[in-house]
C-alpha positions as CSV (number, residue, x, y, z in Angstrom):
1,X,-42.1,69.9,59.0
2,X,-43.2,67.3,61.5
3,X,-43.5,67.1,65.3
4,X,-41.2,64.5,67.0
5,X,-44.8,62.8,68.2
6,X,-45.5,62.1,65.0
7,X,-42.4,60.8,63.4
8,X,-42.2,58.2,66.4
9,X,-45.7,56.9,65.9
10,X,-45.0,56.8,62.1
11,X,-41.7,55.0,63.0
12,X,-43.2,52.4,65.6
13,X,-46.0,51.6,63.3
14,X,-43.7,51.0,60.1
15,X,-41.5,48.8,62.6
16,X,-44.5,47.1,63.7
17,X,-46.3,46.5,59.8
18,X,-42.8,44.6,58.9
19,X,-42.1,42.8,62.2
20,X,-45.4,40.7,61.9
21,X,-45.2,39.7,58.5
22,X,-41.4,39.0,59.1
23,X,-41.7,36.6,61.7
24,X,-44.9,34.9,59.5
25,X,-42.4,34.5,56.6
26,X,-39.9,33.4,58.6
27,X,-41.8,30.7,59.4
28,X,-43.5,29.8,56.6
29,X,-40.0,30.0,54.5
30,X,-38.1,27.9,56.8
31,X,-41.2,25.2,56.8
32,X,-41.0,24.8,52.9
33,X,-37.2,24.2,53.2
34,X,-37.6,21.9,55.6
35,X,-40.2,19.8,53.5
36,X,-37.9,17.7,51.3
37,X,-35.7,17.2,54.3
38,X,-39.2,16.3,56.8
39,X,-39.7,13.1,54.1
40,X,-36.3,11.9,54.7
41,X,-36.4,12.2,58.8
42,X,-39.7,10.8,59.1
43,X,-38.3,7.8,56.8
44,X,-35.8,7.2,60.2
45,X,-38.7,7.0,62.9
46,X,-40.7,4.6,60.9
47,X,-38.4,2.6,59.0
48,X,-35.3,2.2,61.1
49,X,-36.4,2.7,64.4
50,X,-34.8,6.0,65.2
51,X,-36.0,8.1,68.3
52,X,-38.1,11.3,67.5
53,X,-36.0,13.2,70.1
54,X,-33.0,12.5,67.8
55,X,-34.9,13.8,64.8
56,X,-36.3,16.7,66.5
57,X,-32.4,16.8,67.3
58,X,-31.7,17.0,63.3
59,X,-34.3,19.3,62.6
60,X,-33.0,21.9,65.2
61,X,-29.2,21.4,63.7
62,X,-30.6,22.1,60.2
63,X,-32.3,25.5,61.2
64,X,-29.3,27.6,61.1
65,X,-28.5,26.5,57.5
66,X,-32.2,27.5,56.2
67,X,-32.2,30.9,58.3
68,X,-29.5,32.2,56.0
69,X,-31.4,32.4,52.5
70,X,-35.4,32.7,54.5
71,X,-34.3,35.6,56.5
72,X,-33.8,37.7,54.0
73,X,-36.5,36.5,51.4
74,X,-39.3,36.8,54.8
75,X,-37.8,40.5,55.4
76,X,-38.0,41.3,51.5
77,X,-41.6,40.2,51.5
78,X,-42.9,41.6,54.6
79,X,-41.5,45.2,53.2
80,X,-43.8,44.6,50.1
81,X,-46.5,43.4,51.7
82,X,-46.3,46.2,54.7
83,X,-46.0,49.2,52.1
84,X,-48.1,47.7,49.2
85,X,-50.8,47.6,52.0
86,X,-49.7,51.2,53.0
87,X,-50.1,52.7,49.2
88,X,-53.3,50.4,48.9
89,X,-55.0,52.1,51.6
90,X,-53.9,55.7,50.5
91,X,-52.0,55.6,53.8
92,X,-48.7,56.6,51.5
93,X,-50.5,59.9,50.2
94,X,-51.3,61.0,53.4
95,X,-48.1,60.7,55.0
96,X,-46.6,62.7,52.2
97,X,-49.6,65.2,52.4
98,X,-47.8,65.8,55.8
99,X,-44.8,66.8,54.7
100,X,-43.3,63.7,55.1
101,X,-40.9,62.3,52.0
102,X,-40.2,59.3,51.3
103,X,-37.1,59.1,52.2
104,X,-37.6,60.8,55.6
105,X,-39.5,56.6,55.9
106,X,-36.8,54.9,55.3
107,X,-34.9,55.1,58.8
108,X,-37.2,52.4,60.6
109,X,-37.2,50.0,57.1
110,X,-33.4,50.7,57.7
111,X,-33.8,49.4,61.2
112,X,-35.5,46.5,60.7
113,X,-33.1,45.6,57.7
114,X,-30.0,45.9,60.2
115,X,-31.8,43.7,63.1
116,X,-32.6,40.9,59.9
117,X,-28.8,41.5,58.8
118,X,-27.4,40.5,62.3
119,X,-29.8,37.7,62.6
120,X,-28.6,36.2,59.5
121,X,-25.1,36.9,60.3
122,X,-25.6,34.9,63.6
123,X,-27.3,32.3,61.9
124,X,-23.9,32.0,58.8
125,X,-21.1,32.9,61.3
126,X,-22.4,30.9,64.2
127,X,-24.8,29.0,63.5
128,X,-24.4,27.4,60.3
129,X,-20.7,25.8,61.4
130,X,-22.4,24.6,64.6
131,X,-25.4,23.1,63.1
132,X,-23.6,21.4,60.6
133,X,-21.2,19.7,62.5
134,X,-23.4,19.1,64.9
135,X,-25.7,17.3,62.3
136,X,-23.1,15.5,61.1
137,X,-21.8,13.9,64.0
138,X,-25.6,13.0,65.6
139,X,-26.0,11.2,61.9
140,X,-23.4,9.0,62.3
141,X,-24.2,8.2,66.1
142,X,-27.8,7.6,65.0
143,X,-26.6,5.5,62.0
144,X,-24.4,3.5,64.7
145,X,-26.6,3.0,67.0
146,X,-29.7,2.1,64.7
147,X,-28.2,0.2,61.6
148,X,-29.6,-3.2,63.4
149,X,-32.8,-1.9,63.7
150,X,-33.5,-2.0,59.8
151,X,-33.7,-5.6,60.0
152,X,-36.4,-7.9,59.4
153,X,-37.0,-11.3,59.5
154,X,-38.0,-13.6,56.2
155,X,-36.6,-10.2,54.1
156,X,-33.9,-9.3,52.3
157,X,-31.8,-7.0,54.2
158,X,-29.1,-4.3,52.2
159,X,-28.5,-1.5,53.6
160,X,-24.8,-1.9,53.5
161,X,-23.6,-1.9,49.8
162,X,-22.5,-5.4,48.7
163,X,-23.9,-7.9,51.4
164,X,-27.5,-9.0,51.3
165,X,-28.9,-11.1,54.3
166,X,-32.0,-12.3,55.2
167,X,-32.9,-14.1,57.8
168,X,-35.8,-16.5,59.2
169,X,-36.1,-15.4,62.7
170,X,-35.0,-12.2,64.2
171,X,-35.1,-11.6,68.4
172,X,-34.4,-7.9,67.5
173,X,-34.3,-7.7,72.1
174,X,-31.0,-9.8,72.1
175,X,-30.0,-9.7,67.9
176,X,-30.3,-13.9,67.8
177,X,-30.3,-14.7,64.3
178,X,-31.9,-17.9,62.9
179,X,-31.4,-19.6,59.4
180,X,-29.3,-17.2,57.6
181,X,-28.1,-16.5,54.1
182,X,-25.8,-13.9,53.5
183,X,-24.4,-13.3,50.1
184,X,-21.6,-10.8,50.3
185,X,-20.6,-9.5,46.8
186,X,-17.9,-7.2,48.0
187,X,-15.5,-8.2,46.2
188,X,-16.3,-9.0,42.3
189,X,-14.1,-11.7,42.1
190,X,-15.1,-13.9,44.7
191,X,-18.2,-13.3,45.7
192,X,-19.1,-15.5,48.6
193,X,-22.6,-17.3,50.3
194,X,-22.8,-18.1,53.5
195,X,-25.2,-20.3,54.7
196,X,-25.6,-20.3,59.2
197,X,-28.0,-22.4,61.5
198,X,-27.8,-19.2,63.5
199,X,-25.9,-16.4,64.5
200,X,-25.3,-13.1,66.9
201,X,-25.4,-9.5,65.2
202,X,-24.1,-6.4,66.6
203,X,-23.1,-3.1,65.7
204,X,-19.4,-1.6,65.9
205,X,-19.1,0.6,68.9
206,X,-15.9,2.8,67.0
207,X,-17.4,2.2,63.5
208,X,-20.5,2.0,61.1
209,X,-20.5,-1.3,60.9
210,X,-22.2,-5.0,61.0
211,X,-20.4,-7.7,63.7
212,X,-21.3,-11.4,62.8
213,X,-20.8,-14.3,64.9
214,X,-22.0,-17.4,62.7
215,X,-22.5,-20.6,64.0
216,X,-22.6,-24.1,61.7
217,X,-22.8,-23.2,58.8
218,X,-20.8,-23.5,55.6
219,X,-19.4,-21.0,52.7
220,X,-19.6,-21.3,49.3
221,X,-17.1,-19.3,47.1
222,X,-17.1,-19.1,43.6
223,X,-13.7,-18.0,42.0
224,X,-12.4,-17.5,38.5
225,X,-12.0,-20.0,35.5
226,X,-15.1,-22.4,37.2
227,X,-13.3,-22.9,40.4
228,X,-15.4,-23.4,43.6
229,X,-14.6,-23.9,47.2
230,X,-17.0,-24.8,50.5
231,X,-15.9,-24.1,53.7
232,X,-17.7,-25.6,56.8
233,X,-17.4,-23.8,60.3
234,X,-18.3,-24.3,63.4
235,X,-18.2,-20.8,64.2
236,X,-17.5,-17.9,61.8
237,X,-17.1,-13.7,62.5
238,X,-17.3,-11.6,59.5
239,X,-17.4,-7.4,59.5
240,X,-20.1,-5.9,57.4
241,X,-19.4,-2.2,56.7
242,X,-16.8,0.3,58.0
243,X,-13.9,-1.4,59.3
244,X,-12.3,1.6,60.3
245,X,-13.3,4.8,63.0
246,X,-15.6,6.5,60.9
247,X,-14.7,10.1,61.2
248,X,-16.5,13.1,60.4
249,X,-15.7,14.7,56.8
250,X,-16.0,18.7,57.1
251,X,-16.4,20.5,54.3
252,X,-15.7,24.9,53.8
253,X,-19.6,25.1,55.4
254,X,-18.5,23.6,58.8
255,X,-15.9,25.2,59.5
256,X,-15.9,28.3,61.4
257,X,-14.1,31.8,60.5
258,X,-11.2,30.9,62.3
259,X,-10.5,27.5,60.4
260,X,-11.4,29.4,57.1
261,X,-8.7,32.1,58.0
262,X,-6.2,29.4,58.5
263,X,-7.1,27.4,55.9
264,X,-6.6,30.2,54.0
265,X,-2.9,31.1,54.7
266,X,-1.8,27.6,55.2
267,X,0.4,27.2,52.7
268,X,-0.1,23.7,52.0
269,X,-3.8,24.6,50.8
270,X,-3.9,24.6,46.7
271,X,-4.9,27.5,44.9
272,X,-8.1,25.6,43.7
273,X,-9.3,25.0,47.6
274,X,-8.1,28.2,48.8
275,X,-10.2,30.0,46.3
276,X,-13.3,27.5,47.4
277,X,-12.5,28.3,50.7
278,X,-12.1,32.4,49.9
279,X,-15.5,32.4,48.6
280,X,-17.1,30.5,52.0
281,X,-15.3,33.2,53.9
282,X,-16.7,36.3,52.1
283,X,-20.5,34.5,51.4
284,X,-20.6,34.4,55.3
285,X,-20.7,38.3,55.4
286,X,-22.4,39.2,51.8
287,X,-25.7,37.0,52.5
288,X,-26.3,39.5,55.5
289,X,-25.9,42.6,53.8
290,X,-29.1,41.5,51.5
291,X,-31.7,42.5,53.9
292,X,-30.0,46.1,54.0
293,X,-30.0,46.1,50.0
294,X,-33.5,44.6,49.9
295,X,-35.1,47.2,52.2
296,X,-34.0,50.1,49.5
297,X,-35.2,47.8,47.2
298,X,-38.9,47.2,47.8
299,X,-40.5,50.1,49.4
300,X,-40.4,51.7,46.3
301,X,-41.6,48.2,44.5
302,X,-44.3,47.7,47.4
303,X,-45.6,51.5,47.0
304,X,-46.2,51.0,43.6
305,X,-47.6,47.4,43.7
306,X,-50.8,48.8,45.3
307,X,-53.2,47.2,43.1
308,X,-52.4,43.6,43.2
309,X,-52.2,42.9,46.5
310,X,-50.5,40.2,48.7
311,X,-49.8,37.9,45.7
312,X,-48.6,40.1,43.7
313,X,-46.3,40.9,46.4
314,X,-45.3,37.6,46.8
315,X,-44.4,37.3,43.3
316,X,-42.4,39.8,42.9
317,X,-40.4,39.0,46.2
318,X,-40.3,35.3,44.9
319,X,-38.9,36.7,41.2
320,X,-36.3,39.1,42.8
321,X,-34.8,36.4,45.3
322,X,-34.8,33.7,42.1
323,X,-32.6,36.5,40.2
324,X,-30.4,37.6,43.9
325,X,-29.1,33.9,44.0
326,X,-29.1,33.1,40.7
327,X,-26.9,36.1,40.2
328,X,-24.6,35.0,43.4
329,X,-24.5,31.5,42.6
330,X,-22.7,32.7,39.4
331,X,-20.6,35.1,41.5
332,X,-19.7,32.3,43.9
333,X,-18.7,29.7,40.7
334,X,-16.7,32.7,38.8
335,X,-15.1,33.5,42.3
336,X,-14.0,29.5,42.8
337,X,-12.5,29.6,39.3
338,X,-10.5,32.6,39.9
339,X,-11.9,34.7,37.0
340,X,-12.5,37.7,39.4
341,X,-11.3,37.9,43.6
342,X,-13.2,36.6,45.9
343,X,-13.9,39.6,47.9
344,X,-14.9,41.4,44.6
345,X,-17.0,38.6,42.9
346,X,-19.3,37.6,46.1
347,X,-20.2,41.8,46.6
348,X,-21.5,42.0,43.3
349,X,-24.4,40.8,43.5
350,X,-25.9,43.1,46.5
351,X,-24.1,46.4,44.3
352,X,-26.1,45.7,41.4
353,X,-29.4,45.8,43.9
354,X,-28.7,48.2,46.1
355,X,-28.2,51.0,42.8
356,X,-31.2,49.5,41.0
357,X,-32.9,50.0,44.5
358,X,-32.0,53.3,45.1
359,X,-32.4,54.7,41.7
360,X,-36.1,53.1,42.1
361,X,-36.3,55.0,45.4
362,X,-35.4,58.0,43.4
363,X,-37.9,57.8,41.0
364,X,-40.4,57.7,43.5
365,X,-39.9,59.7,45.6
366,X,-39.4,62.4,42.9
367,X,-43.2,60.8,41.5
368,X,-41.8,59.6,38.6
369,X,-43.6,56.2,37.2
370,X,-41.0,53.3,37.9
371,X,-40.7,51.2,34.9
372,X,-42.8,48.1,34.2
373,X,-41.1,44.8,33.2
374,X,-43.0,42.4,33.0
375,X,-41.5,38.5,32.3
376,X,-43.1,38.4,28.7
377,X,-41.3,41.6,27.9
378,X,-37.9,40.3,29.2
379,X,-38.7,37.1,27.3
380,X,-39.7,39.1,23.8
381,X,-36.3,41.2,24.4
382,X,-34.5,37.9,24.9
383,X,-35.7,36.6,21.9
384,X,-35.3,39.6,19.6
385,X,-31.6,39.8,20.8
386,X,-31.5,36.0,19.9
């Protein structure tokens, strides 16, 4: 038996061994995610012209989206990492020397998993629907905004599919265009080129698209069976893009719980989308409970990875998150082809860990060895089954 003293500074300095490396993963998660989008945003500042305070924008409305899958992977590894420290330093031994069992540890792992639950369930309920939509819509206003800024003069300009311009002179101040070809291949079967002494270009305020006021100039059409036509103008207006109010498209991850509840029981909704929209609905809420089935999970993998340290941690937090979503991306596809419910389907995945978790915390906190499996034995199993 312990004094209270004791079990709070053993509670506040478990609470304060995962915090630290929590936040660190947090961080360092949500930065490798970010990479492969990075390239593309760092494309807009330099290529097209688009203000860093609008990617910084982007970046911020993609946050929510990664927080969802790094929360849980930076809690898993920071309770390996705290307690394989823990047993490395003997610090384990000791607290059960004191009378202390494992499981009489668990409440502040238990604590921290419910704060890293309820962040993540901000982040998918609220966050995710906001950032997305909110991504979406800055996108198009940037693309709107920006689309003349791509343009260069003496080289070929095609950024919207089927027209290719280029131009001798550019005043990108006032969009004066000099000595233009444009060959607008739109439509296959009369492709046209147009050849301008100059011109004015603007962009669509309602719409992602080009406005072209050509002046002198001519157009050469080329139709089927040889024929040919020229056209000369003294002034000429063609629409490059989007001719109509570009609207948003929302997909099941931007809408919030309310729209997927309706959704749901609209009745014009097909059975196809409403199962696709069922398993949105119940992902929101299953990703969360993962940091409460990964805090059962590794303290008993961290005590007894003792001896290899902070990458073997890492690899074996890297290994079980591969197999978590491997396993619920399965779930998620069997769920949207209506082999099992939803609501079934979607919890599998955190059942199967939490009882493999607690049987390992069983094990050892009765000292019994946990089982080694390493990948060549699950490969040499694989293969003898085969």
């Amino acid at each position: 038996m312990y004094h209270l003293p004791v079990k709070r500074i053993l509670t506040l300095y478990i609470i304060r061994e995962i915090s630290s490396l929590f936040l660190l993963g947090i961080v360092i998660f949500t930065l490798v995610l970010l990479m492969g989008r990075l390239i593309t945003l760092t494309d807009l500042v330099v290529s097209h012209g688009v203000p860093l305070a609008d990617v910084c924008r982007m970046i911020m409305y993609l946050v929510p989206s990664f927080l969802v899958v790094t929360i849980p992977m930076a809690f898993l590894l920071a309770v390996l990492l705290a307690f394989g420290r823990l047993s490395a330093d003997n610090e384990i031994v000791v607290i059960k020397a004191s009378g202390i069992s494992l499981v009489r540890i668990m409440p502040p792992v238990i604590f921290c998993a419910t704060v890293a639950g309820l962040l993540t369930l901000g982040a998918s309920v609220i966050g995710v629907p906001w950032g997305n939509s909110a991504f979406k819509e800055l996108s198009l206003q940037v693309v709107k905004r920006n689309i003349t800024a791509t343009i260069r003069e003496k080289t070929f300009w095609d950024d919207i599919p089927g027209v290719v311009m280029y131009t001798d002179t550019y005043d990108e101040p006032g969009h004066m265009l000099k000595g233009v070809v444009i060959h607008d291949g739109r439509n296959p079967d009369r492709p046209m080129t147009i050849f301008a002494h100059d011109g004015v270009i603007s962009s669509g305020a309602e719409s992602q698209a080009l406005l072209l006021s050509l002046h002198d100039g001519s157009i050469h059409m080329a139709g089927n069976k040889g024929l040919y036509r020229l056209v000369h103008f003294g002034e000429y207006v063609m629409m490059a893009g989007e001719k109509k109010n570009s609207e948003i498209l929302r997909n099941e991850a931007d809408m919030w719980i309310s729209e997927l509840r309706g959704r749901i029981d609209d009745p014009g909704t097909t059975v196809k989308d409403r199962l696709k929209v069922m398993a949105e609905l119940y992902s929101r809420f299953t990703f969360p409970f993962a940091s409460l089935v990964f805090a059962i999970l590794a303290v008993p993998l961290g005590i007894r990875n003792r001896r290899s340290g902070k990458s073997g941690g890492f690899t074996v937090s890297i290994s079980i998150i591969l197999v978590y979503y491997v396993l619920m991306s399965v779930m998620r596809t069997v769920a949207e082809r209506g082999v099992l419910p939803p609501v079934v389907a979607l919890w599998i995945p955190n059942m199967v860990f939490f009882v493999l978790g607690w049987f390992l915390l069983r094990m050892a906190s009765l000292e019994k060895s946990i089982p080694h499996l390493s990948l060549r034995t699950v490969l040499d199993s694989f293969r003898r089954a085969s």
